[in-house]
VEXGU-613546 format. One line per field, with one value per residue (C-alpha): residue number from 1; residue in three letters; x, y, z. Coordinates in steps of 0.25 Angstrom, whole numbers, padded with zeros to 4 digits. Example, Ala and Ser with C-alpha at 12.3 -4.5 7.8 and 13.67 -1.06 7.14 Angstrom:
// residues 2
num	c(1  2)
residu	c(Ala  Ser)
X	c(0049  0055)
Y	c(-0018  -0004)
Z	c(0031  0029)
This chain:
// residues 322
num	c(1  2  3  4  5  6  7  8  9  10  11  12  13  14  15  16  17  18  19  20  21  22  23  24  25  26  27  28  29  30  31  32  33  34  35  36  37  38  39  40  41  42  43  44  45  46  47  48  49  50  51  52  53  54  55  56  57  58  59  60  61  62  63  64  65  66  67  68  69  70  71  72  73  74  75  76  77  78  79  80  81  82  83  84  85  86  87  88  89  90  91  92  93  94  95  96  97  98  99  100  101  102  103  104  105  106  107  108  109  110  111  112  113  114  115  116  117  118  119  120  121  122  123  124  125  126  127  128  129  130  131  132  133  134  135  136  137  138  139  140  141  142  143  144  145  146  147  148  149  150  151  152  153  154  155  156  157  158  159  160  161  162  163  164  165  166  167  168  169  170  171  172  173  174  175  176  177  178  179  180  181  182  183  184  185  186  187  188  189  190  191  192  193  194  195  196  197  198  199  200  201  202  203  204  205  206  207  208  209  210  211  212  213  214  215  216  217  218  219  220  221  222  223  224  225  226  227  228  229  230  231  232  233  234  235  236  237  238  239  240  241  242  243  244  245  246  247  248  249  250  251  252  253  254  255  256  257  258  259  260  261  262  263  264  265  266  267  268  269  270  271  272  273  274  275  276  277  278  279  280  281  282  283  284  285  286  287  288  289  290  291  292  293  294  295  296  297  298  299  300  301  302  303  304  305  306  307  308  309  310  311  312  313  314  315  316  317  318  319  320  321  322)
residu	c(Unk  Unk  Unk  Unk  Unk  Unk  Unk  Unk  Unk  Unk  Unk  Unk  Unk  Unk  Unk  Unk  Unk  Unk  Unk  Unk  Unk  Unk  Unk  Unk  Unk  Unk  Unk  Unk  Unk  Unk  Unk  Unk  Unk  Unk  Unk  Unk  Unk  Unk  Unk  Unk  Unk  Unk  Unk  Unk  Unk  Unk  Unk  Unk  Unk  Unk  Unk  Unk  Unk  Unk  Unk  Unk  Unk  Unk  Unk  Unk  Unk  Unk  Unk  Unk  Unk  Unk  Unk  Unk  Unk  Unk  Unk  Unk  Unk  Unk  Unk  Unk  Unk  Unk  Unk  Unk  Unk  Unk  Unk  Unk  Unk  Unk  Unk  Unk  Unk  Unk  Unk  Unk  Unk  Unk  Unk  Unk  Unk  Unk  Unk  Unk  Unk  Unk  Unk  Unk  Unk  Unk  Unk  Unk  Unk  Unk  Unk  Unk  Unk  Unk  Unk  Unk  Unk  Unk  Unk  Unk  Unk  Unk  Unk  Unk  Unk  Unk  Unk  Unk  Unk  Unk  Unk  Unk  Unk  Unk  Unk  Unk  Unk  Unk  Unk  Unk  Unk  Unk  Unk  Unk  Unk  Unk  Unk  Unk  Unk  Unk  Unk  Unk  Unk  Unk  Unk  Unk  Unk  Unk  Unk  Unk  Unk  Unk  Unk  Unk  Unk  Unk  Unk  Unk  Unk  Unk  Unk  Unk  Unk  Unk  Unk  Unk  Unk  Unk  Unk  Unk  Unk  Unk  Unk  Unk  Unk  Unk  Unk  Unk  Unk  Unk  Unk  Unk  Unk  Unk  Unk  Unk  Unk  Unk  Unk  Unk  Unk  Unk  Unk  Unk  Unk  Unk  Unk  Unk  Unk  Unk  Unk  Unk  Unk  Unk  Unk  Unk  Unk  Unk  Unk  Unk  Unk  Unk  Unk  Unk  Unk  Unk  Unk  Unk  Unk  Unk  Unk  Unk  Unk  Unk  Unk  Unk  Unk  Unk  Unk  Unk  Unk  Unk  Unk  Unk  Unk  Unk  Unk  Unk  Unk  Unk  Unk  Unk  Unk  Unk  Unk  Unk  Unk  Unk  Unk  Unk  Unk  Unk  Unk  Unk  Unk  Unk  Unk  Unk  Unk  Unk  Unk  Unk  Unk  Unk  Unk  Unk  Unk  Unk  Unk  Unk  Unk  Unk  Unk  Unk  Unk  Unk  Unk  Unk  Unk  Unk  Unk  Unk  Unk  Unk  Unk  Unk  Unk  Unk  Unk  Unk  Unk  Unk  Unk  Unk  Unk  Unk  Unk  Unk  Unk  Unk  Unk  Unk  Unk  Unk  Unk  Unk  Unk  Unk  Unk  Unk  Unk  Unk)
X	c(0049  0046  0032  0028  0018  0015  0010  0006  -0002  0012  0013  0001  0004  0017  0010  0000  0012  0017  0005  0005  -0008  -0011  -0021  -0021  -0023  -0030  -0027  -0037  -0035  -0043  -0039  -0041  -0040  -0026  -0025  -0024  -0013  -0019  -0025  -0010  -0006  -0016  -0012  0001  0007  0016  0028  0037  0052  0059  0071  0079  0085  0073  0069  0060  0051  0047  0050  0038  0037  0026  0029  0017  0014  0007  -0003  -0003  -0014  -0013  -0023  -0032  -0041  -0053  -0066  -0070  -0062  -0061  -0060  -0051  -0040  -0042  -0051  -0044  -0035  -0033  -0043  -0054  -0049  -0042  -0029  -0034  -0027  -0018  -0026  -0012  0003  0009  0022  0031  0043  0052  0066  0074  0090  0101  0116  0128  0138  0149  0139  0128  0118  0108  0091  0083  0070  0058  0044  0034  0026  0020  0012  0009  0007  0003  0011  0007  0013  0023  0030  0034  0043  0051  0065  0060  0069  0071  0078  0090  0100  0093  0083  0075  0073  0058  0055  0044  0029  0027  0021  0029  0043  0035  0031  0043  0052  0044  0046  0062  0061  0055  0064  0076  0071  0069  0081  0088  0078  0083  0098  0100  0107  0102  0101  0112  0109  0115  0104  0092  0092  0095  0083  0074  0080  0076  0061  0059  0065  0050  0041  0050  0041  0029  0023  0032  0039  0052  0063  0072  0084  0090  0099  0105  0118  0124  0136  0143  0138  0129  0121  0113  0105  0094  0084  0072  0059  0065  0074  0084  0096  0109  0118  0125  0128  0118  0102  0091  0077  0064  0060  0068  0080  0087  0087  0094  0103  0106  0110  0117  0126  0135  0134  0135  0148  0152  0160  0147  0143  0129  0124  0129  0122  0108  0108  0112  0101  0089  0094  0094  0080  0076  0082  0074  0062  0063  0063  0055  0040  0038  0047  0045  0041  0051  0065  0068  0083  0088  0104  0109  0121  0129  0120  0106  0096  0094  0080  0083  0070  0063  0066  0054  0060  0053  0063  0074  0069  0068  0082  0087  0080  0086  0100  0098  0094  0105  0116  0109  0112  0125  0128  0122  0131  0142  0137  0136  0149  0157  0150  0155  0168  0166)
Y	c(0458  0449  0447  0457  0460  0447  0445  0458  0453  0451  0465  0462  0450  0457  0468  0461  0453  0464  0470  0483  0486  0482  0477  0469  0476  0468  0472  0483  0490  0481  0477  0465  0461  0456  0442  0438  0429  0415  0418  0421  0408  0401  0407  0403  0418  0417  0411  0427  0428  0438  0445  0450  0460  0467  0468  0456  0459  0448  0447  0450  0436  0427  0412  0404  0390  0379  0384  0400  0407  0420  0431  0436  0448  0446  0451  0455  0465  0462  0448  0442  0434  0422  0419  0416  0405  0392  0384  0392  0390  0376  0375  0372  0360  0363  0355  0350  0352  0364  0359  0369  0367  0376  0379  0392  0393  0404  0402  0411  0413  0422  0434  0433  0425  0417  0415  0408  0400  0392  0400  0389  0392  0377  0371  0358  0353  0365  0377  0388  0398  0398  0412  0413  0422  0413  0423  0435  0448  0455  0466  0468  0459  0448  0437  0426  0412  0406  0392  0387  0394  0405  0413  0412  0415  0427  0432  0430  0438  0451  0448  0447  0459  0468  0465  0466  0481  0485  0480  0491  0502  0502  0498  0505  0493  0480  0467  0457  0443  0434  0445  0443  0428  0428  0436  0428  0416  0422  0427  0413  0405  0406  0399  0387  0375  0382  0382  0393  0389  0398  0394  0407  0409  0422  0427  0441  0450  0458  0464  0450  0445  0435  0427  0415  0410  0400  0403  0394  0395  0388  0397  0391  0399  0395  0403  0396  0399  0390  0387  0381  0378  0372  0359  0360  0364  0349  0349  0363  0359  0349  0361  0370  0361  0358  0372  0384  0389  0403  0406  0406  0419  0425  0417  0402  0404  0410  0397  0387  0393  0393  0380  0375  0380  0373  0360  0361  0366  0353  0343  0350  0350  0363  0372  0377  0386  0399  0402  0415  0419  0430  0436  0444  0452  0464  0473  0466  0454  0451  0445  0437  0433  0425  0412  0400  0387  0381  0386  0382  0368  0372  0377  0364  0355  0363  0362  0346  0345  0353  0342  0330  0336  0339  0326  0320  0327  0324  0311  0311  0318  0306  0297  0305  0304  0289)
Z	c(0476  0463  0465  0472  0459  0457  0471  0476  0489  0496  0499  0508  0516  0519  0523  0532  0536  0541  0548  0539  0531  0518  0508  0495  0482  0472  0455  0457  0470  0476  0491  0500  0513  0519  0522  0537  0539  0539  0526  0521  0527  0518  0506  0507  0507  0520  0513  0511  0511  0519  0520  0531  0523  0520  0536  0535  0526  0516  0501  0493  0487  0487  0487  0485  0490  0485  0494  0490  0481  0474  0479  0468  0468  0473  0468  0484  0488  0503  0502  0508  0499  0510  0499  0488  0496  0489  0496  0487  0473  0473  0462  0448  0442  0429  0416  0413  0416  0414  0407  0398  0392  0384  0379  0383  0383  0385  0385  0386  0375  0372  0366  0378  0381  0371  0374  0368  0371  0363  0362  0366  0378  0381  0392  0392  0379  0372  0366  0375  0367  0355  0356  0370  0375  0383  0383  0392  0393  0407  0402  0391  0396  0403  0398  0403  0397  0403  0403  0414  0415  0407  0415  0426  0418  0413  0425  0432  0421  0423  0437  0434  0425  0435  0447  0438  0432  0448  0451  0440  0443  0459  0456  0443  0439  0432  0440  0435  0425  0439  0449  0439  0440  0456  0456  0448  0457  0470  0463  0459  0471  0479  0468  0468  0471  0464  0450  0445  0434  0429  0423  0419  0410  0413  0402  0401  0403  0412  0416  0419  0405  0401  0412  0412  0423  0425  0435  0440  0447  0458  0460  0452  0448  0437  0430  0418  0403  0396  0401  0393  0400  0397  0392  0379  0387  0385  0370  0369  0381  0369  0359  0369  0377  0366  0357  0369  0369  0375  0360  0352  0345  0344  0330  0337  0352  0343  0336  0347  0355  0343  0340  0355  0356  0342  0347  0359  0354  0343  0356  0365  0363  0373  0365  0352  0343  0342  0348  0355  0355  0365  0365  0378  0377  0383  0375  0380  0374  0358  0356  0341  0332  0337  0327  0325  0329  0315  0307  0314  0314  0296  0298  0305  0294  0283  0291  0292  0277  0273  0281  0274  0261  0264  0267  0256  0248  0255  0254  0240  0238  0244  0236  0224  0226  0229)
């Protein structure tokens, strides 16, 4: 399944649950003893899904628990991994809270779906990064908008990239807009209640036309025609309530979504920097340049200049005629 590369010990315990021989590869070949059950218990590992469709036999997902370690290689070779419980090496507390904020958006309109999303990375109070990519391509008609951890939305889009591209190599077909997200849905629904943090905008075309969903680490899954995320997403709600319309064209929707991003990026201290701007349609994704949000704060000051003169001369006109 998903993360069956991720965590590759699963294919052990199952085999020891299943009283078949098996040993743990380590990175280099390496091999290790199997964990006797009481140790499996203790590590938090005896939490699989199963399916009666498959005859029985569990999903290959680990779901951790507040409780659950992660098996490391060992510089013994046959130690045992009993080792390497909790107990030994206590959690190490974060030096300070690992808040992030950001500001992503898609909408539909008549010509496709529009992208577009900030480039700061933050954490805390610092500016992790300042050219993130936080608009991720899965392939040439779907794209995903990231807010949360970024490792995690990194990960987890290679993840929905590779299931997707098996998915086309056994059925010789490509997975729909509606399946992706109800995939990713079902992937992230066991990590609910842990630190993973993902908060995902899927955005492409299919042969139903443009889709938009919204899909949480929780497991949370929306469809609807406009979605903006992250701790900017109030102040370009502001912009796009009012301005998204199905009848825009190409040139309107671009500039409603820079300057929904700018607006955002203006009140929100996480969100900053550059504005990245994607368009979906029939043909596949268009990736624009990306634009530094500096100048459209010199291109709003010139436009707000240029209305004071204005009105000063009307001003002064009506006082002529006076």
């Amino acid at each position: 399944m998903a993360l069956q590369d991720v965590s590759g010990f699963q294919d052990t315990l199952m085999s020891h649950r299943w009283n078949t021989p098996a040993s743990l590869s380590g990175p280099m070949g390496d091999t290790t003893p199997l964990l006797d059950m009481a140790d499996e218990r203790n590590l938090g590992w005896g939490r699989f899904k199963s399916s009666e469709r498959d005859g029985g036999v569990p999903l290959r997902f680990f779901i951790p628990t507040p409780q659950s370690s992660v098996p490391f290689r060992c510089e013994n070779r046959h130690a045992s991994l009993s080792s390497l419980s909790t107990s030994s090496s206590p959690p190490t507390r974060r030096p300070f809270p690992l808040s992030h904020g950001t500001t992503t958006l898609a909408f539909v309109f008549q010509g496709g779906v529009i992208a577009a999303a900030d480039t700061r990375a933050s954490c805390s109070g610092l500016v992790a990064c300042p050219s993130a990519q936080k608009i991720l391509p899965i392939h040439s008609h779907l794209l995903v908008t990231t807010s949360g951890s970024g490792a995690d939305c990194m990960l987890w889009e290679r993840i929905l990239a590779r299931e997707i591209r098996l998915y086309q190599l056994r059925h010789g077909r490509r997975l729909s807009i509606t399946g992706s997200a109800k995939l990713l849905s079902h992937m992230l629904h066991p990590f609910k209640g842990t630190d993973v943090c993902v908060a995902a905008t899927l955005c492409g075309w299919d042969r139903c036309g443009p889709k938009l969903f919204y899909v949480c680490s929780d497991g949370t899954r929306l469809q609807g025609e406009l979605f903006s995320v992250g701790s900017g997403s109030p102040y370009a709600y502001g912009v796009l309530d009012g301005e998204v319309q199905w009848s825009l064209n190409e040139e309107e929707a671009i500039s409603l979504a820079r300057e929904a991003v700018y607006r955002a990026t203006h009140r929100d201290a996480y969100s900053g920097n550059c504005v990245d701007l994607f368009h979906i349609t029939a043909q596949g994704y268009c990736r624009r340049d990306r634009e530094d949000l500096r100048e459209e704060y010199h291109r709003e000051r010139e436009r707000v200049l240029k209305r004071g003169k204005e009105r000063e001369r009307e001003k002064e006109s009506e006082e002529d005629k006076k």
